[in-house]
MDTraj code that builds the backbone (N, CA, C; nanometers):
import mdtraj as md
import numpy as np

residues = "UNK UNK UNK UNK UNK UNK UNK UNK UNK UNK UNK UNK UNK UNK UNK UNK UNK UNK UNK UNK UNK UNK UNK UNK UNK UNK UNK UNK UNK UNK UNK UNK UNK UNK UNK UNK UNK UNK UNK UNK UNK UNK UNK UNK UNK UNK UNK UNK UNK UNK UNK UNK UNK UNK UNK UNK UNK UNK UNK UNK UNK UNK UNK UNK UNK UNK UNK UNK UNK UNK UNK UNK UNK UNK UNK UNK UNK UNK UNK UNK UNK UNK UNK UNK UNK UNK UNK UNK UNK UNK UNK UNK UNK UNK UNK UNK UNK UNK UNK UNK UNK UNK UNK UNK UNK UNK UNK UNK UNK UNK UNK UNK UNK UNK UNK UNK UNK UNK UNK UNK UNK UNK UNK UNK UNK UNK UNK UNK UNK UNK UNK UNK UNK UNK UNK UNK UNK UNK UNK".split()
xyz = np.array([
    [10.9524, 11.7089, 9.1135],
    [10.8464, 11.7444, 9.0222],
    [10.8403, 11.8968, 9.0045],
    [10.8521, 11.9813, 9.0697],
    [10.8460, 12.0943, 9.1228],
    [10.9741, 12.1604, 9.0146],
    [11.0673, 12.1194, 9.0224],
    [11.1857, 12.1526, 8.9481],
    [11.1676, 12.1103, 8.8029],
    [11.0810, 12.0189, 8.8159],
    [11.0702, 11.9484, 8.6392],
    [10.9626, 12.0850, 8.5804],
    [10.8753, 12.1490, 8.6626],
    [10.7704, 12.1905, 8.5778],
    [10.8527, 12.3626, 8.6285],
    [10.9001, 12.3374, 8.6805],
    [11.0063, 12.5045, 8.6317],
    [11.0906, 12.5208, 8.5024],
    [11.1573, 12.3751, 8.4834],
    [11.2144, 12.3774, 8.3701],
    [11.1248, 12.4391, 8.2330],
    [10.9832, 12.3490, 8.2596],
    [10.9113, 12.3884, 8.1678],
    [10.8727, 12.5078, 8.1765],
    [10.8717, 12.5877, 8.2314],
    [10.8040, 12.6874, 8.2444],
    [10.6484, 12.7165, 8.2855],
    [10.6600, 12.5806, 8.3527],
    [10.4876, 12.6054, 8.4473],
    [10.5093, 12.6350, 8.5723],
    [10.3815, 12.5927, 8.6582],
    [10.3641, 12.6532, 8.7540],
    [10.2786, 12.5165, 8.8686],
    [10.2092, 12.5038, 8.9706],
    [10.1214, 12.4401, 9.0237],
    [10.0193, 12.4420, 8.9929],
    [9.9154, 12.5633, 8.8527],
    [9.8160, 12.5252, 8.7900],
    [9.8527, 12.4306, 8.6843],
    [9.9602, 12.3952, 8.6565],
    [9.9651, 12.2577, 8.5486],
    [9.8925, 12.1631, 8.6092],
    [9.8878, 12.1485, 8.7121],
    [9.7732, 12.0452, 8.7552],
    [9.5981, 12.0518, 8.7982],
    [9.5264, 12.0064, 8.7787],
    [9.4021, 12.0360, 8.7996],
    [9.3938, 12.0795, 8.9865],
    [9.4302, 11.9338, 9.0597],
    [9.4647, 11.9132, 9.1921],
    [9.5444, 11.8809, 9.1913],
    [9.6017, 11.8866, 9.3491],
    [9.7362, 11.8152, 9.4187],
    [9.7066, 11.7404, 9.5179],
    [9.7253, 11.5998, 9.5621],
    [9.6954, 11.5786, 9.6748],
    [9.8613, 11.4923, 9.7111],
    [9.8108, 11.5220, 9.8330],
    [9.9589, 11.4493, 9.9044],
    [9.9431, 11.3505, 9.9727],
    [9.9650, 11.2159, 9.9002],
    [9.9579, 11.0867, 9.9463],
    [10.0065, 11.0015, 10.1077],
    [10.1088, 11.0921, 10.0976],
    [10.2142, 11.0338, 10.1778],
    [10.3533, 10.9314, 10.2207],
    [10.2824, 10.8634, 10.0893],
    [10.4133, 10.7484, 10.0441],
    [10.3408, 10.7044, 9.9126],
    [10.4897, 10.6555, 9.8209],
    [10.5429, 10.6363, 9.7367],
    [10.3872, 10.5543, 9.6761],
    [10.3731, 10.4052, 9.7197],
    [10.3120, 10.3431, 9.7613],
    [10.1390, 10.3551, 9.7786],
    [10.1154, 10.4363, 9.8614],
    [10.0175, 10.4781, 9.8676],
    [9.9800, 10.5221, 9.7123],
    [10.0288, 10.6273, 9.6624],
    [10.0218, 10.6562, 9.5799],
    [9.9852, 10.5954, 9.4035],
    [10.0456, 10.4607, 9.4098],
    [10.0217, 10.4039, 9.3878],
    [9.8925, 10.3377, 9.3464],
    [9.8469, 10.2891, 9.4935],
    [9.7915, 10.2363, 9.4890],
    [9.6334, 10.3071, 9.4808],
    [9.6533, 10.4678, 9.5120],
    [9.5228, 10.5569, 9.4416],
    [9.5392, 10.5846, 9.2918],
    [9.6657, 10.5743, 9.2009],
    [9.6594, 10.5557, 9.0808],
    [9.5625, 10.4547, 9.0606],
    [9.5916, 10.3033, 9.0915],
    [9.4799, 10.2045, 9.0919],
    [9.3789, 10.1658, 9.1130],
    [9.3254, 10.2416, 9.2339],
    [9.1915, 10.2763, 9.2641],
    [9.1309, 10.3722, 9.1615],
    [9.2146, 10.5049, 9.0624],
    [9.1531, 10.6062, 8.9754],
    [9.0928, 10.6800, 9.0789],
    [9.1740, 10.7105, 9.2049],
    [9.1641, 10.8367, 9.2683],
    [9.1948, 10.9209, 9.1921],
    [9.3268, 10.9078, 9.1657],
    [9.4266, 11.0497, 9.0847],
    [9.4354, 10.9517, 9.0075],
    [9.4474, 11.0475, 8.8622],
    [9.5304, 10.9803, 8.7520],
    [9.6804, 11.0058, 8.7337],
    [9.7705, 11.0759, 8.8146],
    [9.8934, 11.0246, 8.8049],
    [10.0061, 11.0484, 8.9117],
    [10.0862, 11.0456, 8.8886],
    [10.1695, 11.0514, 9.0568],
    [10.3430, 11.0875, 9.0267],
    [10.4063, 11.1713, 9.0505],
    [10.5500, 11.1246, 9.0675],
    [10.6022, 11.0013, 9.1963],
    [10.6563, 10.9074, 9.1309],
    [10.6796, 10.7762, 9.1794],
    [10.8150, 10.7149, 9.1501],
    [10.8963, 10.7215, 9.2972],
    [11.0299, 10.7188, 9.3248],
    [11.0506, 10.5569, 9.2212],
    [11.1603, 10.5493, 9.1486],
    [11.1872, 10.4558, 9.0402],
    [11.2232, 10.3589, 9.0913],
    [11.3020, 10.3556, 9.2538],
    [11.3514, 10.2687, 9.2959],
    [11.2330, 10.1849, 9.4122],
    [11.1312, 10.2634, 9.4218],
    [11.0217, 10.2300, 9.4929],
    [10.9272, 10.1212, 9.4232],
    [10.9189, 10.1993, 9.2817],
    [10.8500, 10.1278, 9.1652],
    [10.9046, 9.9867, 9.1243],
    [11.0154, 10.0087, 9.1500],
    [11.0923, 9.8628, 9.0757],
    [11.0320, 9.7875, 9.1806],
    [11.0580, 9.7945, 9.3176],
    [11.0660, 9.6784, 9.4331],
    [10.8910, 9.6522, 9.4363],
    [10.8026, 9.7638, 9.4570],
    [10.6554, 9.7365, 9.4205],
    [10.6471, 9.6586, 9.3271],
    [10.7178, 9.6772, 9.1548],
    [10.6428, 9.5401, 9.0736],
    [10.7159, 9.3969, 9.0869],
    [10.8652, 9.4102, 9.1648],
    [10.9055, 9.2707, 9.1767],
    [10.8368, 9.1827, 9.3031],
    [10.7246, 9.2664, 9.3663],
    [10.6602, 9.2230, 9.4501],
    [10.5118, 9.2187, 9.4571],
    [10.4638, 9.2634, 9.3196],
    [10.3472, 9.2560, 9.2448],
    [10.3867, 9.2770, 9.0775],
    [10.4116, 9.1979, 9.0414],
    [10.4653, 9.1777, 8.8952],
    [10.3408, 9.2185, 8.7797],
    [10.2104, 9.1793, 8.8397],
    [10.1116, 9.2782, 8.7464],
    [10.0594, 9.4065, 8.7587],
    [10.1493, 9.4657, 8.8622],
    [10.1359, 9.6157, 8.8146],
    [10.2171, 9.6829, 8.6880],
    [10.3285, 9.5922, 8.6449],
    [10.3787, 9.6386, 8.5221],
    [10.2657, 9.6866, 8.4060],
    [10.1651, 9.5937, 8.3825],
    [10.0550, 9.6110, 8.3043],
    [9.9720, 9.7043, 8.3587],
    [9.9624, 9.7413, 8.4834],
    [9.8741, 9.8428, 8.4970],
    [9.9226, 9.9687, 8.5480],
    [10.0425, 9.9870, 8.5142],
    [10.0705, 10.1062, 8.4944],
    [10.1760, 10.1787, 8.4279],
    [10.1465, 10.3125, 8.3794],
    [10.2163, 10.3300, 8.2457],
    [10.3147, 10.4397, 8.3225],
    [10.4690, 10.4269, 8.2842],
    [10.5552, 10.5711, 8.2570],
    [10.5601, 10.6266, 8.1891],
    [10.5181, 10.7376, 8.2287],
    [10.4879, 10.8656, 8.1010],
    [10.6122, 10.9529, 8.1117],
    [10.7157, 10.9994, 8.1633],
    [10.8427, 11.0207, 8.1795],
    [10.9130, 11.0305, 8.3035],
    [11.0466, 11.0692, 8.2840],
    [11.1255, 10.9710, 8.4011],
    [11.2312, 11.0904, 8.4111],
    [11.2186, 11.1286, 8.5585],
    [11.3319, 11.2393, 8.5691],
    [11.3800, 11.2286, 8.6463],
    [11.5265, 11.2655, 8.6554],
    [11.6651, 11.2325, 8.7326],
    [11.7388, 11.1991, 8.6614],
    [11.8801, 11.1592, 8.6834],
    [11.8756, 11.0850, 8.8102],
    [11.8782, 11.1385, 8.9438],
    [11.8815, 11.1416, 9.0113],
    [11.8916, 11.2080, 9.2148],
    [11.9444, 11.1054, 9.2799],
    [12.0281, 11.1845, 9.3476],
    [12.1364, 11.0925, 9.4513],
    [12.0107, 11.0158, 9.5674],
    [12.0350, 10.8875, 9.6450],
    [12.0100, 10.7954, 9.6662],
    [11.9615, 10.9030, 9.8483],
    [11.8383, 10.8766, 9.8788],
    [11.8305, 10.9665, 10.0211],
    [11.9255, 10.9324, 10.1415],
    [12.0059, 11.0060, 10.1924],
    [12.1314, 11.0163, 10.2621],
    [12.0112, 10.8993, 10.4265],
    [12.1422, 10.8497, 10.4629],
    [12.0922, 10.7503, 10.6346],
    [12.1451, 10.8652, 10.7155],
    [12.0210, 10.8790, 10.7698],
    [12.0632, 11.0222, 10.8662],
    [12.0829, 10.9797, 11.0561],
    [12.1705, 10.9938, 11.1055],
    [12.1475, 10.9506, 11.2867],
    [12.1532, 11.0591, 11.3526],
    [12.1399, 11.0623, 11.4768],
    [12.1278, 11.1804, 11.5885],
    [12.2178, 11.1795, 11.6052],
    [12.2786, 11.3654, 11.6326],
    [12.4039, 11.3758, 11.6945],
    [12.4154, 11.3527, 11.8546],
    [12.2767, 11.3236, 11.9161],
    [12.2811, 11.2532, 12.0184],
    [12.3329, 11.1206, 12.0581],
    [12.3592, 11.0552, 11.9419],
    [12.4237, 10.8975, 11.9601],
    [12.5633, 10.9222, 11.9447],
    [12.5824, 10.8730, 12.0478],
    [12.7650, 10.8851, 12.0692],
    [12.8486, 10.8598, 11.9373],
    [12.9347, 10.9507, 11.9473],
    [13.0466, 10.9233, 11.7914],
    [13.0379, 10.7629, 11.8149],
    [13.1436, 10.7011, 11.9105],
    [13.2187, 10.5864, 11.8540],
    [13.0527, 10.4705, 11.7896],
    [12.9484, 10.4792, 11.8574],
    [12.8401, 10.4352, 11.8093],
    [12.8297, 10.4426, 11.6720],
    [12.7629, 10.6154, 11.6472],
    [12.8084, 10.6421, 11.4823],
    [12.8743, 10.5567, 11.4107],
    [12.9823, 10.6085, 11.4319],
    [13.1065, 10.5416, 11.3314],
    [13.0795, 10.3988, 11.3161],
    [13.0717, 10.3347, 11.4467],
    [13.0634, 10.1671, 11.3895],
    [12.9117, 10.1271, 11.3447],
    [12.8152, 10.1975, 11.3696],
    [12.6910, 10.1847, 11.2628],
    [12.7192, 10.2173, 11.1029],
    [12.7740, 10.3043, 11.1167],
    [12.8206, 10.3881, 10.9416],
    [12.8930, 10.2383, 10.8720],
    [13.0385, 10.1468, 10.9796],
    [13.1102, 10.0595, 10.9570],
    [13.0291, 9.9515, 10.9258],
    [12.8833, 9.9140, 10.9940],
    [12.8455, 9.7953, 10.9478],
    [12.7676, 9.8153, 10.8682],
    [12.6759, 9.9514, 10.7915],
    [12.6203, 9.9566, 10.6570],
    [12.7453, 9.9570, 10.5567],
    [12.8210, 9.9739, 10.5800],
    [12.9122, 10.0052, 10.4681],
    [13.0004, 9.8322, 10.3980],
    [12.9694, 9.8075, 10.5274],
    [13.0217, 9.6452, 10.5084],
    [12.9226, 9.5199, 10.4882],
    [12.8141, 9.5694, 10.5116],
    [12.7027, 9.5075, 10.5014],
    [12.7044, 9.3950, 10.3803],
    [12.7630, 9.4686, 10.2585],
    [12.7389, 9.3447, 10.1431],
    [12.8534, 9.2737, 10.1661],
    [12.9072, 9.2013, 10.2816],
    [13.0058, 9.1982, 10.2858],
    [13.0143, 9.0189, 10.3792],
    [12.8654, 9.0488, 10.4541],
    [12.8436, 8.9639, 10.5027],
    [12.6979, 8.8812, 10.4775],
    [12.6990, 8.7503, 10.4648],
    [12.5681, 8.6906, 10.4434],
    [12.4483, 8.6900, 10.4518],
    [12.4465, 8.7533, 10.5579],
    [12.2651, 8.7977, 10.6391],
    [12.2992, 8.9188, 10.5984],
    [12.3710, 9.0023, 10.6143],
    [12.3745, 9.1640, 10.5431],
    [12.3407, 9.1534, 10.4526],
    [12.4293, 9.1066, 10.3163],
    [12.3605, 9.0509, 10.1684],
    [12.1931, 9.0132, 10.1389],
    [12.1576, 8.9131, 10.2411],
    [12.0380, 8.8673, 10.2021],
    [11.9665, 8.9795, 10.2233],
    [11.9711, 9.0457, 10.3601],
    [11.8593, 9.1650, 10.3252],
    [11.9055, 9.3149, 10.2430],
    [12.0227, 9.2956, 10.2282],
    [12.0228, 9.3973, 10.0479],
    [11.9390, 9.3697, 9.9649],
    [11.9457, 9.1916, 9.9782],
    [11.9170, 9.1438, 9.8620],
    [11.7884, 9.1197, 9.7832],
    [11.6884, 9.1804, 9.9018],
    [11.5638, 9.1645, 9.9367],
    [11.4614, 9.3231, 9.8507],
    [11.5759, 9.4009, 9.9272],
    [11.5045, 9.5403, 9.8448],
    [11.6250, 9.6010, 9.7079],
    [11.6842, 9.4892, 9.6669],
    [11.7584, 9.5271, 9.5341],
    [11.8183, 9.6294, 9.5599],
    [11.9233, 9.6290, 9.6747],
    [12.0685, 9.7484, 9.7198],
    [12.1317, 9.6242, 9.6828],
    [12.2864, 9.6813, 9.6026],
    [12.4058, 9.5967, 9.6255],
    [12.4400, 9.5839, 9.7370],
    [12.4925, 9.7122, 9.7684],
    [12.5616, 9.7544, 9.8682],
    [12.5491, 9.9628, 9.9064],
    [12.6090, 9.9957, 10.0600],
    [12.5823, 10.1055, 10.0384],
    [12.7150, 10.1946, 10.0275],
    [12.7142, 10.3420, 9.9710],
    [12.8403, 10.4032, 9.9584],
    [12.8670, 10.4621, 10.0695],
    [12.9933, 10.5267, 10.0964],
    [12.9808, 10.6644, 10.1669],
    [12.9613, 10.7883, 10.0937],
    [12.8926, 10.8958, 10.1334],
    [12.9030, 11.0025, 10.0549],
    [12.9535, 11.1251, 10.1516],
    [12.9421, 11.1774, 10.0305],
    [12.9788, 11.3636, 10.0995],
    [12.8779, 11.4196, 10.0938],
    [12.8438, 11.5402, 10.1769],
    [12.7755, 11.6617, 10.1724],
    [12.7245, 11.6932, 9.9955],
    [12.8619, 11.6818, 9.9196],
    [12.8329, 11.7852, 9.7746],
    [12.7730, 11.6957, 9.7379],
    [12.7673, 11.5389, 9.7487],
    [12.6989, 11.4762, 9.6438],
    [12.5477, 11.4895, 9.6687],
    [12.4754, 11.6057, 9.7147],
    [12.3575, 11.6202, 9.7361],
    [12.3478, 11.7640, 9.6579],
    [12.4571, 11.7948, 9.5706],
    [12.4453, 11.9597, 9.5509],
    [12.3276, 11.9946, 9.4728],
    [12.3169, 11.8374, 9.3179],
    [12.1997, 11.8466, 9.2635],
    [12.1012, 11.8399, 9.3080],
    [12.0402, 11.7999, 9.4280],
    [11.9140, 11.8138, 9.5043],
    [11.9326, 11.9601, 9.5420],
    [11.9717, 11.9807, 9.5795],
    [11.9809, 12.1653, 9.6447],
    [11.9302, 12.2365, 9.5224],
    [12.0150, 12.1927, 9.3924],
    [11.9910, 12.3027, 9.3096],
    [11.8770, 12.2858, 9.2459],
    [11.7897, 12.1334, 9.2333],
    [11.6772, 12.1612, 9.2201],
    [11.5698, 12.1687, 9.3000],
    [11.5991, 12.2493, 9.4393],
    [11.5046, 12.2621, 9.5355],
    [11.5126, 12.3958, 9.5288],
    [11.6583, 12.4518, 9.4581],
    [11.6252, 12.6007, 9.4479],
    [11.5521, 12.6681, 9.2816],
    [11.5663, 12.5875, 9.1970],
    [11.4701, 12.6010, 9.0865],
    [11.3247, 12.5681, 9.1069],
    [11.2965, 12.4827, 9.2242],
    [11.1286, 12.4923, 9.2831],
    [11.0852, 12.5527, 9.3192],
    [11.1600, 12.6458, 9.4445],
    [11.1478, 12.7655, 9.4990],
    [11.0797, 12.8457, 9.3851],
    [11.1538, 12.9097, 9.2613],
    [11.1301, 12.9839, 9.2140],
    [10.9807, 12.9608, 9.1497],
    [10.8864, 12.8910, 9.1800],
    [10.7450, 12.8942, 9.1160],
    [10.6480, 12.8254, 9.1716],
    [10.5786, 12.9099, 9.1493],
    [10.4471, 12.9160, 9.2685],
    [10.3587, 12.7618, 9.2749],
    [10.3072, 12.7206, 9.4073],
    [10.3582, 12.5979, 9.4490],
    [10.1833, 12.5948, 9.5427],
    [10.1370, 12.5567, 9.4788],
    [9.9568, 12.5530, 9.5426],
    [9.9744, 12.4961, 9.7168],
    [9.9089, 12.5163, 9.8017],
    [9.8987, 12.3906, 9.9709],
    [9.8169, 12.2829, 9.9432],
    [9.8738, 12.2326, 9.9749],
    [9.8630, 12.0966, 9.9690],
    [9.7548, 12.0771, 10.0843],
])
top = md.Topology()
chain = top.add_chain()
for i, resn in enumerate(residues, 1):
    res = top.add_residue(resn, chain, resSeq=i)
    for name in ("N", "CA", "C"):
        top.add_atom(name, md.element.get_by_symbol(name[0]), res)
traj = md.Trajectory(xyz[None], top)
């Protein structure tokens, strides 16, 4: 959001308030209450919320839609032993691969997961460094 209203050329008074929900979800669900009237709300969060409440489609409106943004990286401790690692990394990666893996893909609408690199996060960087550049109220 932060990067969207740099583009524009605003600032953190584009908004009256800010409050920080804490999840996706939450958020949400103070849209519906008419706590706040609006929210940035992860798309892939939104989808699985209305296929699991199908009349929030009607009660709530997208007013625009920005991204796309790479998918949030599965992060582990470098405290867990490599060969661990590796064969955790081996069974998300194979996951759609097997039946009970599938079903719970299948549950929060993942096919399957990729491997990535480092760069494929470069567009998040670069719009965390176009946020930087404008002034940003506490939350």
């Amino acid at each position: 959001m932060r990067d969207h209203l740099a583009k524009m050329g605003k600032n953190c008074r584009y908004f009256g308030k800010i409050i920080e929900s804490g999840a996706h979800q939450n958020s949400i669900q103070m849209i519906l209450d008419n706590r706040i009237d609006a929210s940035a709300i992860d798309s892939w969060v939104l989808e699985l919320e209305i296929i699991k409440n199908p009349e929030l489609a009607s009660k709530l409106r997208v007013i625009d839609t920005l991204g796309p943004s790479s998918f949030p990286p599965w992060m582990i401790s470098r405290l867990v032993p490599v060969e661990l690692r590796r064969r955790i990394k081996h069974l998300l990666l194979e996951m759609h691969l097997d039946p009970v893996g599938l079903s719970i893909l299948d549950k929060v609408e993942i096919s399957h997961f990729s491997a990535t690199e480092d760069r494929d996060y470069d567009p998040i960087r670069k719009m965390a460094q176009s946020a930087e550049k404008i002034e940003w109220a506490e939350i």
